[in-house]
C-alpha positions in Angstrom: 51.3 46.3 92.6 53.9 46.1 95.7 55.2 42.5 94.4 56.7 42.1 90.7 58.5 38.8 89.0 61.5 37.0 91.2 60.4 38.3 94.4 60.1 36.0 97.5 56.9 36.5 99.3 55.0 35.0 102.5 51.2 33.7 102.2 49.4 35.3 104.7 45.6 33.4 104.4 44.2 30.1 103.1 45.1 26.5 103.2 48.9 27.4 101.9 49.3 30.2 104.9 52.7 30.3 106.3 54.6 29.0 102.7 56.6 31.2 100.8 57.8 31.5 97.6 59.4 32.6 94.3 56.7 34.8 92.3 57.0 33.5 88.6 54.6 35.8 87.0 52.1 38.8 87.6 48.9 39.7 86.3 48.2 43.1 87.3 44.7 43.5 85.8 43.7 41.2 88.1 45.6 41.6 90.9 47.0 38.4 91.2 50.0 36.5 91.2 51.3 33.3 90.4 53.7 31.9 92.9 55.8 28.7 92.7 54.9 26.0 94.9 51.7 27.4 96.4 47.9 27.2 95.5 48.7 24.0 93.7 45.5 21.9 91.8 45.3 19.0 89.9 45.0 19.2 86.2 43.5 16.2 84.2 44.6 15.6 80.7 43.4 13.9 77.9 45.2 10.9 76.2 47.8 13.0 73.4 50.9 11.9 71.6 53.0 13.4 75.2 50.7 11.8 77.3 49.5 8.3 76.1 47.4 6.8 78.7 46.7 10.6 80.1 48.1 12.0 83.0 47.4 14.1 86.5 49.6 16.9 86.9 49.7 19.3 89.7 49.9 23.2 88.6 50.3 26.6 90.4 47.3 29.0 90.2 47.2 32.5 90.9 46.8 34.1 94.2 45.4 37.6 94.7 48.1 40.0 95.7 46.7 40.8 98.9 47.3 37.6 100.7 50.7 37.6 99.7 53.9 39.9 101.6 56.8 40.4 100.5 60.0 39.3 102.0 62.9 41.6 102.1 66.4 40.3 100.4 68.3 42.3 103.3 66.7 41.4 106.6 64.9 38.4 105.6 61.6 38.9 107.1 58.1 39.7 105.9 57.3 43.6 105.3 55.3 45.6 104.3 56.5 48.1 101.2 56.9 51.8 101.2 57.8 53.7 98.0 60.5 56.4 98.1 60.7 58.9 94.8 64.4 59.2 93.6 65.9 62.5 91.9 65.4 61.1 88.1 61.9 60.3 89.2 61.9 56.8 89.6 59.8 55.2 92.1 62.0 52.7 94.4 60.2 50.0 96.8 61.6 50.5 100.8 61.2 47.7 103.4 59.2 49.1 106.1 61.5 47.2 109.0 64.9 47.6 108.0 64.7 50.8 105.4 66.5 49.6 102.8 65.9 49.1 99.0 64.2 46.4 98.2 
């Protein structure tokens, strides 16, 4: 996947479009991605010992990877990723806009 944990990243489509981000987790076998603050729903619960008369919370749910961009630390703007191969054979994410390491 071109997004992993801690990244910042952009929603592209649906009702959250234009928001961004902190990505908290990823769930590669489904390609999708939880991200804080967007894609929120309300969760009801059940009278319990924490929650005495029951409660409404609001919770993040995952977002498939592909309405997501990533937004580069350096220049600050959304981008798309490229992958560059280092000597020891680790593969490093490169912004597309200002070519630097992600």
């Amino acid at each position: 996947m071109h997004i992993h944990k801690g990244d910042t990243v952009k929603v592209l489509t649906g009702d959250d479009r234009g928001k961004s981000g902190k990505v908290l987790k990823c769930l590669p076998e489904a390609e999708k991605v939880l991200v804080q603050g967007v894609n929120l729903v309300w969760k009801h619960l059940k009278r319990s010992a924490d929650y005495p008369h029951g409660a409404r919370i609001q919770k993040e749910t995952p977002v498939h990877s592909s309405k997501l961009m990533l937004i580069c630390a350096n220049c600050n703007k959304p981008t798309r990723v490229n992958y560059q191969v280092s000597a020891e054979g680790k593969k490093n994410r490169i912004c597309k806009k200002c070519k630097q390491a992600v």
